[in-house]
N, C-alpha and C positions, 0 to 999 in steps of 0.2 A: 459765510458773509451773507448768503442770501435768506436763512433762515433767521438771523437778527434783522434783516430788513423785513422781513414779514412780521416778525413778533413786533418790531418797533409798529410799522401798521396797524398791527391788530391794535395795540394799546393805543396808538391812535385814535383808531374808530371808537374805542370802547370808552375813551376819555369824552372825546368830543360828543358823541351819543348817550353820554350820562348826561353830560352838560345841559343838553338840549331838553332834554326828558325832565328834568327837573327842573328848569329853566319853565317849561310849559307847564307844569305842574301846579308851581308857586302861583304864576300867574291866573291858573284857574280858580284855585283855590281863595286869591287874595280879589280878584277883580269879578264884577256881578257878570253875569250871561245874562243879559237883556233879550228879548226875543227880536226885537228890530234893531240890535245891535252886534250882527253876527261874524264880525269885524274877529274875535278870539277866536271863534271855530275857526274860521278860513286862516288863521297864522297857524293853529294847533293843525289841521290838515297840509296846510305846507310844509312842515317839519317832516309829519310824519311818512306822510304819500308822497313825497320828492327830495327833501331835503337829505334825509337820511338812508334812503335806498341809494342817490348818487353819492353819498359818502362810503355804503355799501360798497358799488361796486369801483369808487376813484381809490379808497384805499386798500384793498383785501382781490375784488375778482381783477381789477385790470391790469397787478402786478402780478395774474397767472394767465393772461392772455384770454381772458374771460370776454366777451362780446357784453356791450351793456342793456341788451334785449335779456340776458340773466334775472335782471330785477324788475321786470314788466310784470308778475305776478305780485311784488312787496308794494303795492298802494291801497291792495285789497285789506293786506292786513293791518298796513298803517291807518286807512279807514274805521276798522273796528279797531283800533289801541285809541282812535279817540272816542269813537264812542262806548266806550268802557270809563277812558278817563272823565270826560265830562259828569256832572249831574244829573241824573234819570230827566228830570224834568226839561233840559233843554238838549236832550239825546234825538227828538226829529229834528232840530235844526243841522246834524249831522247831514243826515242823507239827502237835505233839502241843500246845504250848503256845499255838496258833493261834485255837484253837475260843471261847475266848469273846469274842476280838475280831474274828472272824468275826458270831458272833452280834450284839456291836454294829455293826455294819456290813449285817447284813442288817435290824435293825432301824430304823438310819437310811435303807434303800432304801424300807422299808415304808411307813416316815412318807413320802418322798418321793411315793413312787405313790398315798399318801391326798392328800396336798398335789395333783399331778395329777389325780385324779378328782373332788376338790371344784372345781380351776378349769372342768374338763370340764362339770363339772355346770351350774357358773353360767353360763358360755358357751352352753349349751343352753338354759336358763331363760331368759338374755338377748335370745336371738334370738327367744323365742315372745313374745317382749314386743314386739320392732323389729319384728319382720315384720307386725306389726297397725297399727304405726303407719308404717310405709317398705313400699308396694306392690311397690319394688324389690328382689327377693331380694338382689342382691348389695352394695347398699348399707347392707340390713338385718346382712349379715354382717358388713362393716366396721364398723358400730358397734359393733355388739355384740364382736367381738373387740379393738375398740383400748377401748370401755369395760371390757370385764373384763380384758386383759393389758397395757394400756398403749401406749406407741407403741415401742416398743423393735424391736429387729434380728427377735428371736425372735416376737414378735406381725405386726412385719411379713410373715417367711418362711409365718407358719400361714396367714395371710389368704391370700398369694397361693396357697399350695397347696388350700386351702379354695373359692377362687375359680374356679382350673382345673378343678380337680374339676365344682362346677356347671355351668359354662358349657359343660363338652366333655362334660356326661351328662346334665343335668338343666335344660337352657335351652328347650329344640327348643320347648316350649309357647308357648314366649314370642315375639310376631311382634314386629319391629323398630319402632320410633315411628316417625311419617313427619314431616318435618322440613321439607317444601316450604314450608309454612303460617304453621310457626314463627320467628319474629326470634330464640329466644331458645335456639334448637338449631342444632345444626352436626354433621354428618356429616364422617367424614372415611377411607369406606370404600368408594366409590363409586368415584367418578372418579381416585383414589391406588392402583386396582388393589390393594384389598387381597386380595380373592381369588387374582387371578393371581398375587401374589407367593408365596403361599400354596402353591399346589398348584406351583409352579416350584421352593418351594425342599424339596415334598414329593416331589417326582418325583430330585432330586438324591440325598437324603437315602437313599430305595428302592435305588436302582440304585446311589450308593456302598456303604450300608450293606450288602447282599447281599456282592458284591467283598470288601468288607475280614473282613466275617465268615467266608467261603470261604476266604480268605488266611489268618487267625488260626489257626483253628480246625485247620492242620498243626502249632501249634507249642502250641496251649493252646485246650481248648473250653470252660474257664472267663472265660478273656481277649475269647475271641468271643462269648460269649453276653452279657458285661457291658457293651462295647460298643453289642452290639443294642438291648439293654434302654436304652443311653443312646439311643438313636438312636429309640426308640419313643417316651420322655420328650421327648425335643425335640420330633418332631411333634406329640405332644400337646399341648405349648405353642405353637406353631405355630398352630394348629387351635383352642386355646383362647381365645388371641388375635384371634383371625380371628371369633370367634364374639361375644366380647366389645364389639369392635369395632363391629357391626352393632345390636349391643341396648345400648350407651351409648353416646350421643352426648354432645358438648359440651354444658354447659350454662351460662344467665347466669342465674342466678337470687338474688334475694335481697342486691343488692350482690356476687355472688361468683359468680368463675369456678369450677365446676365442670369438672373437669379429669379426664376418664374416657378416656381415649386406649389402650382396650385393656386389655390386660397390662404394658403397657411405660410408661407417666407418667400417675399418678395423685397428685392432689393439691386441697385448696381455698384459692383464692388470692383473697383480696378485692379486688377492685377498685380499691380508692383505694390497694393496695399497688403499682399498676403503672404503669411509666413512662412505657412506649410501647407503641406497637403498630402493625407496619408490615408488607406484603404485598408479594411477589416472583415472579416467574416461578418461580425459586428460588435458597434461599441456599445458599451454602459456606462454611462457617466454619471455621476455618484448629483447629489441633490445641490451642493456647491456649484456643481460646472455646470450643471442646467441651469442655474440662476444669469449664468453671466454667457448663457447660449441660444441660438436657435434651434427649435431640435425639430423634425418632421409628422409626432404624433401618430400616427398611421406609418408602420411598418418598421423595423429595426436596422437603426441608423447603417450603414458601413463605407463612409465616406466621412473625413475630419475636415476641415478647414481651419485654420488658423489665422488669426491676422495681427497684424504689426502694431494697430491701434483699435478702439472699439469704433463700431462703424453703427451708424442707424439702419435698422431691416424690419421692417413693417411684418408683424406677426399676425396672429387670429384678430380677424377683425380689420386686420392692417394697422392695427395700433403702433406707435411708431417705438422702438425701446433698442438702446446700444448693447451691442457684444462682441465678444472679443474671438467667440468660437461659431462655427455653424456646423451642425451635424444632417446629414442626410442620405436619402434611401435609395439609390441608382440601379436601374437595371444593369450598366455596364459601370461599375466602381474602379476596375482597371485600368480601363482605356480613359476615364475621365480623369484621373490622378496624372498619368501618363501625359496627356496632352495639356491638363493645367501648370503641371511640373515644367514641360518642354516650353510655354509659353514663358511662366516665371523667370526662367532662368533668363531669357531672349528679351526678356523687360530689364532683368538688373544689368 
């Protein structure tokens, strides 16, 4: 149903944007461009620089959740479609007739960047609030960011960059829980080598990265530098990951898994949503099941999850995507099936 509501859209757009376009055409074509009569440019720039970006994004980006700061770059080019379409000889009355819808255009950026500062604000306000009542810095962020932006794509991205950030600058104070003690913790940073895989896929990354940047940099030192900078952003997540890792563990708390696995699968899944739960030397799951799973990417799964329905779990990136299974890496796989099982049972 919903892909016939978009297709009905797009031919929307694509009807009424013909219309228009030919509509401005004819009239160019049949009516004189006077130079003190510049009365056609300014309708022909209304179409083009307003008219049809907000038809852009009322019919096509807003029925994907799309923000309408999207088409704040489409008046540039509806600028040049008119002066393309016009006749050479009255093509500077373009850029001359330009400025007051320029002017509404920088005044819609304006409101924009207020609209930004006031979510800035509350997201700041919010977290001095969570942080008093959540001892866990980064869990106090996650409130605070999905209470003030929601759970969307774009609040997910800021969390995780917001995340990185702390954990690879502003963590070091923080010593790790110890989890020997605990039933209701699980580690899974220990005995899964997440250090070593760390500095093994840090050491790769060094000695290719250098290589390829040496190689580039004969043919472009913009190309090679952009590169590095990607190559420096990966180990940071790398690193941030690794860091993460060590300062959240699993949790059973409250009826509900707690699901802090790093950088890489984070999510809270209740209890009585799951179906199974079963331990392995380790699993392989064929290219099907990893489609419709969470998997841990670093280190070989040996812990299953199942669940009853698909559930949203925030992957690389925190992007947000449903599944039906989670696979993951535990130092203690035993004891954590064991006491997921004992709780399960005490939920149904």
């Amino acid at each position: 149903m919903e892909i016939h509501k978009l297709q009905r859209s797009t031919l929307w757009f694509i009807g009424i944007a013909m219309l228009i376009v030919l509509t401005d055409m004819i009239a160019v074509r049949a009516l004189s461009l006077a130079e003190d009569e510049p009365f056609l440019v300014y309708g022909l720039m209304f179409d083009f620089m307003l008219v049809l970006p907000f038809l852009y994004w009322l019919l096509l980006l807003r029925k994907k959740g799309k923000p309408i700061s999207r088409i704040m770059a489409f008046p540039i080019l509806g600028a040049l479609a008119v002066w393309l379409i016009v006749p050479s000889a009255q093509r500077g009355m373009v850029w001359s007739a330009a400025w007051p819808v320029e002017m509404l255009i920088i005044a819609a950026e304006l409101a924009f960047i207020v609209y930004e500062v006031r979510i800035a604000y509350r997201v700041i306000k919010g977290f001095r609030i969570a942080s008093r009542q959540e001892p866990d810095t980064a869990e106090a962020l996650r409130k605070t960011i999905y209470d003030g932006m929601g759970r969307g794509k774009l609040a997910s991205l800021l969390l995780h960059d917001v995340s990185l950030v702390y954990y690879l600058l502003f963590s070091w104070r923080r010593k790790p829980q110890a989890v020997s003690n605990d039933t209701t913790l699980f580690a899974y940073h220990k005995k899964t080598n997440q250090v070593l895989y760390s500095a093994i896929l840090t050491k790769i990354i060094i000695i290719e990265g250098i290589g390829v940047h040496l190689l580039l940099q004969q043919w472009s030192h913009w190309m090679a530098w952009i590169l590095t900078a990607a190559d420096v952003w990966l180990l940071a997540l790398i690193w941030g990951d690794c860091r993460a890792s060590a300062l959240q563990p699993i949790r059973l708390v409250d009826g509900t898994l707690r699901l802090r696995y790093g950088l890489r699968i984070q999510t809270d899944i209740p209890i009585a949503s799951i179906s199974s739960v079963t331990s392995a030397h380790e699993y392989n799951p064929d290219r099907q099941e990893q489609r419709d799973a969470a998997m841990p990417l670093l280190g070989i799964p040996n812990v299953k999850i199942e669940l009853k329905e698909p559930i949203q779990v925030n992957g690389i990136l925190f992007l947000p995507r449903n599944v039906t299974k989670i696979y993951l890496a535990l130092d203690e796989p035993k004891a954590f099936v064991q006491e997921l099982s004992r709780q399960t049972i005490q939920n149904d």
